[in-house]
C-alpha positions in Angstrom: 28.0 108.8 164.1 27.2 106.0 162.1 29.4 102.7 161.7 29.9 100.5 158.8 31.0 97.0 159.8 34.0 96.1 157.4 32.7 93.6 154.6 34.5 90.5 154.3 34.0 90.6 150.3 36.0 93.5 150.1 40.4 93.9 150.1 41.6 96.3 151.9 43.5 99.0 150.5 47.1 97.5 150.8 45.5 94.4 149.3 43.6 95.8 146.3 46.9 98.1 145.3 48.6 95.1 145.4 46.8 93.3 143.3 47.0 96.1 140.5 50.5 95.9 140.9 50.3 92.0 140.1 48.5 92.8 136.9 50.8 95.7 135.8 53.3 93.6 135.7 51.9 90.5 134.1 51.4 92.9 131.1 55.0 94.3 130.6 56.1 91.0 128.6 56.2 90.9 124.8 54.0 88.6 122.9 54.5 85.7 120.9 53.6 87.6 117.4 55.6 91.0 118.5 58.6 88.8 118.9 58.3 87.0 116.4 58.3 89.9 114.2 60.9 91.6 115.5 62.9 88.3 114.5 61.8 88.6 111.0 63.1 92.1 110.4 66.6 91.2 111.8 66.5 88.1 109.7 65.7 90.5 106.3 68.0 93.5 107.4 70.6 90.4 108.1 70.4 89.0 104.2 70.6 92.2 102.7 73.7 93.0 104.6 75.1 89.9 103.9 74.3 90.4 100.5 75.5 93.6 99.4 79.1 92.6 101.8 79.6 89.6 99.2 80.4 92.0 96.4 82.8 93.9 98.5 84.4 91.2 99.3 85.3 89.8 95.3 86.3 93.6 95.0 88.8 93.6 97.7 89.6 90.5 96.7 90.5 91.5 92.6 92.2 94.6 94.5 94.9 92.5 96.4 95.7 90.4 93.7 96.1 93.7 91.4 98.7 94.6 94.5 100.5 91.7 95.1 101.3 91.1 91.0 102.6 95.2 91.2 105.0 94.3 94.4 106.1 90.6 92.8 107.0 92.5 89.5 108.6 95.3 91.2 110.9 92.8 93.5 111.9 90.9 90.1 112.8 94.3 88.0 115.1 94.8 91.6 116.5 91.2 91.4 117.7 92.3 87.9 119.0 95.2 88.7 121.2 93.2 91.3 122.1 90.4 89.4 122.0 91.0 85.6 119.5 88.1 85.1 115.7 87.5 85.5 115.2 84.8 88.3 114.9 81.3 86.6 111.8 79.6 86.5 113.0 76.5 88.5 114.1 79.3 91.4 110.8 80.1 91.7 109.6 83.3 93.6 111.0 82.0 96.5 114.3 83.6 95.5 112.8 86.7 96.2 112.5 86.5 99.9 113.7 87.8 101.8 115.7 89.9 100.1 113.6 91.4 97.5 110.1 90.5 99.3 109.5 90.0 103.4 107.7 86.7 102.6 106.7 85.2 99.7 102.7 85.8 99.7 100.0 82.8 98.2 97.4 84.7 96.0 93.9 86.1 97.8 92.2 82.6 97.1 95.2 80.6 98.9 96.5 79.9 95.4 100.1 80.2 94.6 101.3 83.0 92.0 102.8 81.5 89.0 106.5 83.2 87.4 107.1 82.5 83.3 110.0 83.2 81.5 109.8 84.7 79.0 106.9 86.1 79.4 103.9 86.8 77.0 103.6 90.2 76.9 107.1 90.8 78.3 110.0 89.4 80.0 108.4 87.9 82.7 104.9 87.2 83.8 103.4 86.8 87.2 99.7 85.1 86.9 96.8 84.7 89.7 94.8 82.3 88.4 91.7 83.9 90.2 89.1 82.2 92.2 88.8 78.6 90.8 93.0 78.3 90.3 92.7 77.3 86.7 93.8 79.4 83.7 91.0 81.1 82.0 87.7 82.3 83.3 85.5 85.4 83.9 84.9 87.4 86.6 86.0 86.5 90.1 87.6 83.7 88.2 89.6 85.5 85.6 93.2 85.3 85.4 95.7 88.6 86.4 98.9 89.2 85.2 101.4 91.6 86.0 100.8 92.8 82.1 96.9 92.8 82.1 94.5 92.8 84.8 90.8 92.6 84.0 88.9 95.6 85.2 86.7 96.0 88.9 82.8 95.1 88.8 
């Protein structure tokens, strides 16, 4: 039989699988660039998103208003019904709730909803002045009434 002394430059086995191991693992870590990216798509998917939610959210927005004007006019046609009158314009809307409304409601820009009588276009109007709270304007900024309410994006 013939023996081989061991060489010291070689591991042994449990030393050499080891070290493979070692490596494998160094290697399981993304790198700078794949990260990186990965960070760039989120970042474009992101402003797209918030993008295309923006529009929704003047739509919901117009929507509410729309709403709110139908239930304010609706509790004031009730209020006459009940009393014979119209509610005067130095009672406010107020004198609605909580009778005719649970709470009286501020417009979906925090604005309040204005009451004139007589109205323009009939006995009583109930404005939103829109986004910027000023009469007039276009758009997200356009005024609703309970008589005429400009139409969705």
């Amino acid at each position: 039989m013939f023996f081989e002394p061991p060489c010291l430059n070689r591991l042994s086995h449990s030393q050499d699988a080891s070290r493979q191991k070692r490596r494998k693992n160094f290697r399981r870590g993304f790198s700078l660039i794949e990260v990186m990216v990965v960070v760039v798509i989120i970042a474009v998917l992101a402003g797209v998103v918030g993008f295309s939610v923006s529009g929704y959210t003047d739509r919901g927005r117009k929507t509410k208003a729309k709403a709110d004007l139908a239930t304010i006019a609706g509790a004031i046609k009730s209020y006459y019904g009940d009393h014979g009158r119209y509610p005067d314009p130095s009672e406010g809307l107020e004198v609605l709730a909580p009778d005719y409304l649970e709470q009286m409601v501020k417009d979906p820009w925090g604005g309040a909803y204005q009451y004139e009588l007589p109205g323009a276009e009939g006995p009583f109007d109930v404005i939103c002045f829109g986004a910027d709270g000023r009469e007039g304007g276009e758009g997200i900024e356009a005024d609703f009434t309970n008589w005429n309410q400009p139409e969705q994006p």
